[in-house]
ZAPAVO-437114 format. One record per residue (C-alpha): residue in three letters; chain; x, y, z. Coordinates in Angstrom, 3 decimals, decimal comma, padded with zeros to 6 digits. Layout:
N
<pt code="Ala" unit="A" u="X" v="Y" w="Z"/>
...
//
This chain:
214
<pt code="Unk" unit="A" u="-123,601" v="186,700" w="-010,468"/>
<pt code="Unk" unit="A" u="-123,608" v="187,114" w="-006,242"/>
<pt code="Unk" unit="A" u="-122,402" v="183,749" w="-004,834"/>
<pt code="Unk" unit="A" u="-122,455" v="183,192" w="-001,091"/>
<pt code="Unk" unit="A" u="-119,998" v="180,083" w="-000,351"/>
<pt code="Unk" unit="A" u="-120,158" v="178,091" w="002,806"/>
<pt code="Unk" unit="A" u="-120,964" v="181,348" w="004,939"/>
<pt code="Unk" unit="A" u="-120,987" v="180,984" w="008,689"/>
<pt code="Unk" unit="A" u="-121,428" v="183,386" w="011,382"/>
<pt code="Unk" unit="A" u="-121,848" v="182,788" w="015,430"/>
<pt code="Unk" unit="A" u="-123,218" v="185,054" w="017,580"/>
<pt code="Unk" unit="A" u="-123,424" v="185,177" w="021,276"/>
<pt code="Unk" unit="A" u="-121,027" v="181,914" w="021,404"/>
<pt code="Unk" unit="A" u="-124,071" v="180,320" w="019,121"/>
<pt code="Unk" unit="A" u="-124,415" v="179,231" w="015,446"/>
<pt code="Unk" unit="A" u="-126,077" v="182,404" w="013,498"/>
<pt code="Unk" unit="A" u="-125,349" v="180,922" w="010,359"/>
<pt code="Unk" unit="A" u="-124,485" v="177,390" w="009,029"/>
<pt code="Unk" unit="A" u="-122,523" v="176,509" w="005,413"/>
<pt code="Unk" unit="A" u="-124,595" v="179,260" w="003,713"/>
<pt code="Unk" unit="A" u="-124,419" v="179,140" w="-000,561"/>
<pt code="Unk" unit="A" u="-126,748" v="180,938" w="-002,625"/>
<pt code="Unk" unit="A" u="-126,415" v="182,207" w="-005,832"/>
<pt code="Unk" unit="A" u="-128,309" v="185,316" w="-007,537"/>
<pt code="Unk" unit="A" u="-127,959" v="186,295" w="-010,765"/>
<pt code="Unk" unit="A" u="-128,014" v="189,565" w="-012,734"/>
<pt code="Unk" unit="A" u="-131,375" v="190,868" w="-012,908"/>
<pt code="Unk" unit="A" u="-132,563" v="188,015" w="-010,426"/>
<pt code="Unk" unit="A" u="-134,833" v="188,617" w="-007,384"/>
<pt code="Unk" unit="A" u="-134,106" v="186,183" w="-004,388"/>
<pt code="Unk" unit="A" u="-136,181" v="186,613" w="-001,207"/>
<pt code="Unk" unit="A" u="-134,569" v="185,626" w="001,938"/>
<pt code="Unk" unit="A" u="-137,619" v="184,316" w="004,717"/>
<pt code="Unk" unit="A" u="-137,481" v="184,230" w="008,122"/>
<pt code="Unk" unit="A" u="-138,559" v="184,842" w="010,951"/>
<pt code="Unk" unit="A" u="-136,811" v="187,997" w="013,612"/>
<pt code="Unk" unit="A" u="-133,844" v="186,841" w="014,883"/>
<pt code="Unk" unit="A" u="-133,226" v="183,930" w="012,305"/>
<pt code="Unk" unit="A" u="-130,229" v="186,284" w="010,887"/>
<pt code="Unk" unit="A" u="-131,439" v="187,430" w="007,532"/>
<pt code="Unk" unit="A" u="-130,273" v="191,090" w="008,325"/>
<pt code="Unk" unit="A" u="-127,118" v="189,579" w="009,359"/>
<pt code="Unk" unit="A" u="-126,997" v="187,717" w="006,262"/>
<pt code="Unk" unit="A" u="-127,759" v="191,291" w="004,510"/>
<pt code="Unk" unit="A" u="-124,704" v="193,007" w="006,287"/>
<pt code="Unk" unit="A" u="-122,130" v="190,368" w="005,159"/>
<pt code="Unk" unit="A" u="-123,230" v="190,959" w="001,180"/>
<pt code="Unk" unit="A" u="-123,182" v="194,498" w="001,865"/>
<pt code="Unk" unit="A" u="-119,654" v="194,490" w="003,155"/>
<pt code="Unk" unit="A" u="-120,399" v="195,878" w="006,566"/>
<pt code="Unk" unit="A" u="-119,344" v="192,396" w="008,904"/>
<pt code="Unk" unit="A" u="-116,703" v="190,029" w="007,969"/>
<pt code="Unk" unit="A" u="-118,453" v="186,103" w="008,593"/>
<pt code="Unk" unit="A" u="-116,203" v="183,676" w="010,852"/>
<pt code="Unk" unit="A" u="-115,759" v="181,591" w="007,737"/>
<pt code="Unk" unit="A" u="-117,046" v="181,413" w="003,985"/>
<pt code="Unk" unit="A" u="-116,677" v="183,805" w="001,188"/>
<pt code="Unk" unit="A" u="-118,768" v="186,225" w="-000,841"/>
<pt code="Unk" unit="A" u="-117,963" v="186,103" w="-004,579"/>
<pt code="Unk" unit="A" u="-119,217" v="188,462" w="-007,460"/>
<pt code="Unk" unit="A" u="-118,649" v="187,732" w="-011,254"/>
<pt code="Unk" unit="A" u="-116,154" v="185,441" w="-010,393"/>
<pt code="Unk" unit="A" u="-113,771" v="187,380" w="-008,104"/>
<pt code="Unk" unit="A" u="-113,651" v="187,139" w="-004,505"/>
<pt code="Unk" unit="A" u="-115,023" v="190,418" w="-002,363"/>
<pt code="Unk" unit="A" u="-115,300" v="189,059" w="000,961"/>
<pt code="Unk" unit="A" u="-112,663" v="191,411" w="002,848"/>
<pt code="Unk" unit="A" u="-113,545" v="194,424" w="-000,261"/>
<pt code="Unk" unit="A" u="-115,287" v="197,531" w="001,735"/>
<pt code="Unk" unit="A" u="-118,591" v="198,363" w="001,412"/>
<pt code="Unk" unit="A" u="-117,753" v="201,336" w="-000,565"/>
<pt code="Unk" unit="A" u="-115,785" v="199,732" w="-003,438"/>
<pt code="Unk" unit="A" u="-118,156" v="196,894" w="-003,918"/>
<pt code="Unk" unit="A" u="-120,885" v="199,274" w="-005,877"/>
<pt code="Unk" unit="A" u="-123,658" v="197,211" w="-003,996"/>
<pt code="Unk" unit="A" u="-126,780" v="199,408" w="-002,984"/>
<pt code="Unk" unit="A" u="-128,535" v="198,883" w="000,662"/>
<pt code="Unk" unit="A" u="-132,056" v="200,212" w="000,978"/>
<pt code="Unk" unit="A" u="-133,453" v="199,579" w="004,490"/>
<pt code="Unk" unit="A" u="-137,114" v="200,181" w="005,870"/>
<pt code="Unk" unit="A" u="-136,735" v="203,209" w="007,429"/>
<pt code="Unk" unit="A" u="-135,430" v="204,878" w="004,236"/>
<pt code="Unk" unit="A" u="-132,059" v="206,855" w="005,616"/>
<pt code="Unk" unit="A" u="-132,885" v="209,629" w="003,529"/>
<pt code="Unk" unit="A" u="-130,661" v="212,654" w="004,271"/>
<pt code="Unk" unit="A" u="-133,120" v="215,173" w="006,243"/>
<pt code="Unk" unit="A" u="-130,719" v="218,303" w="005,860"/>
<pt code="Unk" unit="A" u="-130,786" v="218,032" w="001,802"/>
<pt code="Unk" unit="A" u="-133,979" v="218,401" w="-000,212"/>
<pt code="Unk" unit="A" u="-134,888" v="215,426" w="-002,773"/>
<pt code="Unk" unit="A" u="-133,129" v="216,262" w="-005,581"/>
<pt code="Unk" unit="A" u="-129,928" v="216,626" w="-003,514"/>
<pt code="Unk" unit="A" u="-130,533" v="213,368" w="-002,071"/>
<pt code="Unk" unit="A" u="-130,790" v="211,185" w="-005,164"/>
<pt code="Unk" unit="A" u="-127,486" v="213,066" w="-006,351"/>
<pt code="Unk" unit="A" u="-125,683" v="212,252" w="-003,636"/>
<pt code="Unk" unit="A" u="-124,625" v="208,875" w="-004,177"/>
<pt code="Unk" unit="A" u="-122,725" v="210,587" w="-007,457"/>
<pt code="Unk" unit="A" u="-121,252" v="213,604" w="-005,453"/>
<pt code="Unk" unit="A" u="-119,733" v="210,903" w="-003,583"/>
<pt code="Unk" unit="A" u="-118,291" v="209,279" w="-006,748"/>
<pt code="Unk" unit="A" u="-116,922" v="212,923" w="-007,221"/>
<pt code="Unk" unit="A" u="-119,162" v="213,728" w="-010,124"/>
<pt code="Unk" unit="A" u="-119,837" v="217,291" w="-010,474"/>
<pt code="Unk" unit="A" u="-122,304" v="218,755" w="-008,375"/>
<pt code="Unk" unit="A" u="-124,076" v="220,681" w="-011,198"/>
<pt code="Unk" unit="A" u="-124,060" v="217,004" w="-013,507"/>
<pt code="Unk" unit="A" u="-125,094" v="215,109" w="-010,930"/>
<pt code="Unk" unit="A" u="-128,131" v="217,191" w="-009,491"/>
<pt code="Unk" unit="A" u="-129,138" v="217,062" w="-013,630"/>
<pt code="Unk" unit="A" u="-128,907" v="212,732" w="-013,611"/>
<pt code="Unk" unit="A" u="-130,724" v="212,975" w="-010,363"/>
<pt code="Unk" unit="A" u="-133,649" v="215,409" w="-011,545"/>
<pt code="Unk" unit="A" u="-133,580" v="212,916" w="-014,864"/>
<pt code="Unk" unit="A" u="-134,020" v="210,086" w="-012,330"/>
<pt code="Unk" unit="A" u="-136,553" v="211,646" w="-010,500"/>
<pt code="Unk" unit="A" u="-138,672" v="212,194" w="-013,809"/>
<pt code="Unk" unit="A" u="-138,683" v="208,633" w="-014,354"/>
<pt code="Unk" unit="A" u="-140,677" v="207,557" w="-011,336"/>
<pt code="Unk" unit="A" u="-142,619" v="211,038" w="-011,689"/>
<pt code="Unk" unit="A" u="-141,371" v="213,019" w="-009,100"/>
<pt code="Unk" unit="A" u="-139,676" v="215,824" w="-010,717"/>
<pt code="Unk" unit="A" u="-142,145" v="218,669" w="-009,092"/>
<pt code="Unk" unit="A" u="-140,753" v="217,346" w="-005,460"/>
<pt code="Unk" unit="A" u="-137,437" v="217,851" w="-006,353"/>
<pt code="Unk" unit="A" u="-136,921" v="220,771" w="-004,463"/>
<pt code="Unk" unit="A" u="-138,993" v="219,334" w="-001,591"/>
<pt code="Unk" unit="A" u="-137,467" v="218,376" w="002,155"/>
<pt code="Unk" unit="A" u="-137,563" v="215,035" w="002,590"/>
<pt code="Unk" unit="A" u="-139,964" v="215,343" w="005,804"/>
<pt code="Unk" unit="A" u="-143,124" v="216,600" w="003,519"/>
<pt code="Unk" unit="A" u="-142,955" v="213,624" w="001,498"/>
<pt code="Unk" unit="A" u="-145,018" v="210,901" w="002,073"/>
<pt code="Unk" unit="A" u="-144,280" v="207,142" w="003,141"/>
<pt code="Unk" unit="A" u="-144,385" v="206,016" w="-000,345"/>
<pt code="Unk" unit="A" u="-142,587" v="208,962" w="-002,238"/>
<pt code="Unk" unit="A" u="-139,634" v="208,865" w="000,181"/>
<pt code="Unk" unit="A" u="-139,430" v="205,039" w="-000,176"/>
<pt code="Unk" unit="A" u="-139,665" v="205,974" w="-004,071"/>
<pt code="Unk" unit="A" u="-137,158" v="208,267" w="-003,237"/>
<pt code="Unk" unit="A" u="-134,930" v="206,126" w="-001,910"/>
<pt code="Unk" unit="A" u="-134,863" v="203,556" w="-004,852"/>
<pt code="Unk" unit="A" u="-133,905" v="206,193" w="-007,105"/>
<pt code="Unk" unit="A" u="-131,075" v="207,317" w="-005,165"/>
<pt code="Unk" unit="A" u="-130,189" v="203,492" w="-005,060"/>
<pt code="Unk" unit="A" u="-130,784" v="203,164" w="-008,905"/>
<pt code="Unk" unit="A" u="-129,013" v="206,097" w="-009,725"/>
<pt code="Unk" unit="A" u="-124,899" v="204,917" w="-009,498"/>
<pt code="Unk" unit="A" u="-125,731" v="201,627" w="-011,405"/>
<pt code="Unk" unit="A" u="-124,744" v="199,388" w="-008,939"/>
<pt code="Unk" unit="A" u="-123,890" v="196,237" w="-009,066"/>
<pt code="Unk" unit="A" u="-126,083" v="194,292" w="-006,780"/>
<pt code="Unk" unit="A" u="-128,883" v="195,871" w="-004,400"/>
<pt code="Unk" unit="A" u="-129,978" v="194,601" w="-000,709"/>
<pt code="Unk" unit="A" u="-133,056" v="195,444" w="000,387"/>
<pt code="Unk" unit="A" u="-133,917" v="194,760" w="003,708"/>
<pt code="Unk" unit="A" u="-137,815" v="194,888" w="004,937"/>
<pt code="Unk" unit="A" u="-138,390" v="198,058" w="002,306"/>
<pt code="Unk" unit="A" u="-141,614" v="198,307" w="002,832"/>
<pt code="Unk" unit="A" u="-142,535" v="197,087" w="006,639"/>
<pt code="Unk" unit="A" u="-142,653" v="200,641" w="007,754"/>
<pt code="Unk" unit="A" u="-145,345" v="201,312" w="004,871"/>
<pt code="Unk" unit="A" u="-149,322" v="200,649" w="005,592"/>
<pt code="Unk" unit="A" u="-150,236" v="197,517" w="003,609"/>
<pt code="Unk" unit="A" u="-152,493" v="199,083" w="000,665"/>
<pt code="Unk" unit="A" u="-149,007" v="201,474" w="-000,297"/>
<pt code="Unk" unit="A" u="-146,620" v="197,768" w="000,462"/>
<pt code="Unk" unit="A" u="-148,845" v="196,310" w="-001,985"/>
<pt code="Unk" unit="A" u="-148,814" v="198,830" w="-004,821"/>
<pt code="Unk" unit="A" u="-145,223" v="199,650" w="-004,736"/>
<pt code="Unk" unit="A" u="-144,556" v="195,499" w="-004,797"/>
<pt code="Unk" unit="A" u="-144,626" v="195,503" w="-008,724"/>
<pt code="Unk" unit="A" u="-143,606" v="198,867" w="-009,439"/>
<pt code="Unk" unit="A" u="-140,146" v="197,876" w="-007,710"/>
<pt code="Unk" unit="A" u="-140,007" v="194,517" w="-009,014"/>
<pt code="Unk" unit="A" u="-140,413" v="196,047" w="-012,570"/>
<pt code="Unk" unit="A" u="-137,891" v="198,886" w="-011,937"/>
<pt code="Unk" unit="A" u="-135,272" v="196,349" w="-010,409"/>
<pt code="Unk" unit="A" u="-135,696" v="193,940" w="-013,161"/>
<pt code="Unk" unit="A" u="-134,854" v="197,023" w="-015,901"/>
<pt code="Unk" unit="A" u="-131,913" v="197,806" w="-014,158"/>
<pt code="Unk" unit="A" u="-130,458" v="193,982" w="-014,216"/>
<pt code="Unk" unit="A" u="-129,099" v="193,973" w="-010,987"/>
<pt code="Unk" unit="A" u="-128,695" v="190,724" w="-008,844"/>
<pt code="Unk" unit="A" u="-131,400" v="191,258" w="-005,841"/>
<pt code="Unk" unit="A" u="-131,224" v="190,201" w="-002,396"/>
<pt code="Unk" unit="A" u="-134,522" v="190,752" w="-000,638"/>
<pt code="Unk" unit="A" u="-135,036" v="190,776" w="003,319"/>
<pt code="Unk" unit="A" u="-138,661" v="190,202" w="004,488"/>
<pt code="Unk" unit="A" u="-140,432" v="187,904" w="006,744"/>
<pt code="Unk" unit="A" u="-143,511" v="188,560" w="004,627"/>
<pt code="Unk" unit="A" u="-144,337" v="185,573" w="002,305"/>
<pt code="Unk" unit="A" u="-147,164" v="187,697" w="000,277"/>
<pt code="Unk" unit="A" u="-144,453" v="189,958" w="-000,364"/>
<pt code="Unk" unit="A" u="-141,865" v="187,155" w="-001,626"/>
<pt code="Unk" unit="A" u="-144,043" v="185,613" w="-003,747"/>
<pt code="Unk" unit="A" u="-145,424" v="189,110" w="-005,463"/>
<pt code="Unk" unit="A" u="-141,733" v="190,097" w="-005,968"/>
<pt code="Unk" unit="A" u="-139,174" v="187,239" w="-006,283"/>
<pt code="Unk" unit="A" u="-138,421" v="185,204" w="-008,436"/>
<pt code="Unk" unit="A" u="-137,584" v="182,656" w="-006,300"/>
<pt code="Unk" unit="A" u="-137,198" v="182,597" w="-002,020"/>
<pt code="Unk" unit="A" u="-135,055" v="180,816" w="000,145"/>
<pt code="Unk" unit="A" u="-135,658" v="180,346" w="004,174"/>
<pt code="Unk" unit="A" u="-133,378" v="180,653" w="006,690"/>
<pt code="Unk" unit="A" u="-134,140" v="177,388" w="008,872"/>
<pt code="Unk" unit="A" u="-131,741" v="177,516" w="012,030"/>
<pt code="Unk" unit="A" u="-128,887" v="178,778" w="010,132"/>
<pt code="Unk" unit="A" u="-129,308" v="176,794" w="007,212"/>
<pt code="Unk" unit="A" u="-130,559" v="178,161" w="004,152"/>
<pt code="Unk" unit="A" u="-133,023" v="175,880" w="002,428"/>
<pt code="Unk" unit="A" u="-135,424" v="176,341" w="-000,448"/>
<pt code="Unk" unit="A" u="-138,913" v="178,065" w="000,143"/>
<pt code="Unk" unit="A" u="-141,089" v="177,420" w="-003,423"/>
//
């Protein structure tokens, strides 16, 4: 279970945020709405680990991980523009989150070609990132996410950089894949088609305060 706790966060002398609680559970999609600006992505970063908020805490399965760094929290951030690595090929970049957990290089390139099979892209393993197209590197990108189990994952617009037919047919494809993996899911998007075809639930950031969206 993610739990925000009376979260608040100013910015430019102003109230971002205002007595923020939400709570998602394992395998639970939550949008967060809003418009630009609102602080959603802000929102995003304290989950993540990546901004300390002025006051409030972020809990997970009970324990408090408000001042834990991003990289012990085994939360996964996917954002819209992918981040793939363009210097490694694909199979190098869905390892890589395992390299970093110092598996072995030959085991994890093996869990990541595994990985790849399941969403069907084992014959681009050896592929540069660059050839691929919008929707296999965002594909790309979730297995590389998927791949170290995390914890939680915080996805922020995934698919605005996509053309709408490829936003629509990747909707429940993720939303399936997520749910499988049981992870507690925080999803960015000003898009309310997109909330409503993925979550199982939104919430809406109203100036600061978060309040229940249907």
């Amino acid at each position: 279970m993610l739990e925000l706790r009376q979260l608040h966060q100013r910015y430019a002398d102003q109230p971002l945020l205002q007595d923020v609680n939400l709570r998602v559970a394992a395998g639970e999609i939550v949008a967060l709405l809003g418009p630009s600006g609102s602080g959603k992505s802000t929102l995003l970063n304290i989950v993540a680990g990546l901004q300390v908020p002025d006051a409030g805490n972020v809990w997970f399965d009970g324990q408090d991980i408000t001042r834990v760094p991003p990289e012990r929290r085994r939360f996964a951030l996917m954002f819209q523009d992918f981040a793939l690595f363009p210097h490694l090929n694909v199979q190098d970049n869905v390892a890589f989150g395992l390299m970093e957990q110092r598996v072995p290089k030959r085991d994890a390139r093996a869990q990541a070609l595994q990985m790849l099979g399941v969403f069907g892209l084992t014959d681009l393993a050896r592929r540069r990132v660059w050839n691929l197209s919008g929707g296999e590197q965002q594909r790309v990108a979730l297995a590389r996410a998927l791949i170290t189990r995390p914890l939680a994952l915080l996805l922020d617009e995934p698919f605005s950089a996509l053309d709408a037919d490829l936003r629509v047919a990747l909707r429940q494809e993720f939303r399936a894949r997520i749910q499988a993996a049981g992870m507690a899911t925080l999803l960015v998007t000003h898009d309310e088609t997109e909330a409503r075809d993925m979550a199982d639930r939104s919430v809406r950031l109203v100036h600061g305060h978060l309040v229940d969206a249907g």
